[in-house]
Residue, then its C-alpha position, 0 to 999 in steps of 0.5 A: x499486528x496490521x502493517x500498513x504501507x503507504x507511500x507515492x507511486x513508484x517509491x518500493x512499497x510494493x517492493x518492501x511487502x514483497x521482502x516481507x512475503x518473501x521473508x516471513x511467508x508463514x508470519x504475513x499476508x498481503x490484504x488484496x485491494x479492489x480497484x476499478x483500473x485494468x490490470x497491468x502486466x502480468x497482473x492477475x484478478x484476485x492477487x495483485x487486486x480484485x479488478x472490478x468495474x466501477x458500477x460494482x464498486x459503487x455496489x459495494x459501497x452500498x453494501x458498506x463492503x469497504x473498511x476504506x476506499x478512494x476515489x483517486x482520480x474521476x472513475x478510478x477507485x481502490x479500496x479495502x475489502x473488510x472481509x481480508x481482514x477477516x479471511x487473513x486473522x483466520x488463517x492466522x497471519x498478520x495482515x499487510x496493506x499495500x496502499x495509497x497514502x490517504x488509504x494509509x491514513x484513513x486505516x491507521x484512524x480506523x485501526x489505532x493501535x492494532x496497525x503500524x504504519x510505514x510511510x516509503x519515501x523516495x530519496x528525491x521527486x527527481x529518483x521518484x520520477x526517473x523509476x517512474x519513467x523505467x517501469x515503462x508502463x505509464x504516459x507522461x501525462x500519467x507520471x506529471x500527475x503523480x509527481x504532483x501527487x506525489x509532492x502533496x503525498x509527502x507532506x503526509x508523512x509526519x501522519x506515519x508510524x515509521x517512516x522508512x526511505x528507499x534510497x538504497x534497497x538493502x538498507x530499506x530492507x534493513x530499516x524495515x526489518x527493525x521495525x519488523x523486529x522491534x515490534x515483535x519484541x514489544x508485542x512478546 
């Protein structure tokens, strides 16, 4: 099974993968994305994404290199390598995307049944705005763009498998965990 997980920025899906890293380390993998941004924080190439520059991606467009990508914003793209998928089913885990809401779409049309995917929604714009905000890494401006993304985004979420809200962390992790569950059972 492919797990796929989207939703506006700063609504916890990143958080939500993390769980399931944290809590089934030897069942799930995260699929790396590429991006053309820099890195943030403590970011690191190859973990958090593969920071390439836009000329490279471009290259690996030519190459037909991607199962999907996007270009989110002029000069700011993120895509998926196919060969994460490749490098996880080897390894024997279940693969987990971490990915923007058109990127969500665009695998569950390409994977059909093989993915679930789960859509985080936020429990407001205005709580969507206020984490935003905390992270502390991101201009006004920045966050004024994807709160109107976000509103846009959300709109998208009928298009999802499951639909998850993060309102409260531990009953977030709660839904996700029967939704982890209820398709294991299903699979045997």
């Amino acid at each position: 099974m492919i797990y796929i997980f989207s939703a506006p920025s700063g609504s916890g899906k990143s958080t939500m993968v993390k769980h399931l890293l944290t809590m089934h380390p030897n069942l799930f993998e995260l699929s790396v994305s590429c991006t053309t941004r820099p890195p943030r924080g403590q970011e690191v190439h190859g973990r958090e994404y593969y920071f390439i520059s836009v000329e490279e991606f471009q290259k690996r467009i030519e190459n037909n290199d991607f199962i999907e990508y996007e270009q989110v914003y002029e000069g700011l793209y993120y895509g998926t390598l196919k060969s994460e998928i490749d490098r996880i089913e080897a390894a024997g885990r279940q693969v987990l995307f971490d990915v923007d809401v058109k990127g969500g779409l665009k695998l569950k049309k390409i994977l059909g049944d093989k993915a679930t995917s789960i859509f985080i929604c936020p429990p407001s714009i205005e709580e969507l705005r206020r984490r935003l905000e905390g992270r502390g890494d991101t201009s006004p401006e920045m966050i004024e763009k994807r709160l109107a993304k976000a509103s846009i985004e959300m709109e998208d979420m009928k298009h999802f498998d499951r639909v998850v809200i993060n309102d409260d962390l531990t009953h977030a992790f709660e839904q996700l965990d029967a939704i982890i569950d209820e398709n294991r059972d299903l699979r045997g």
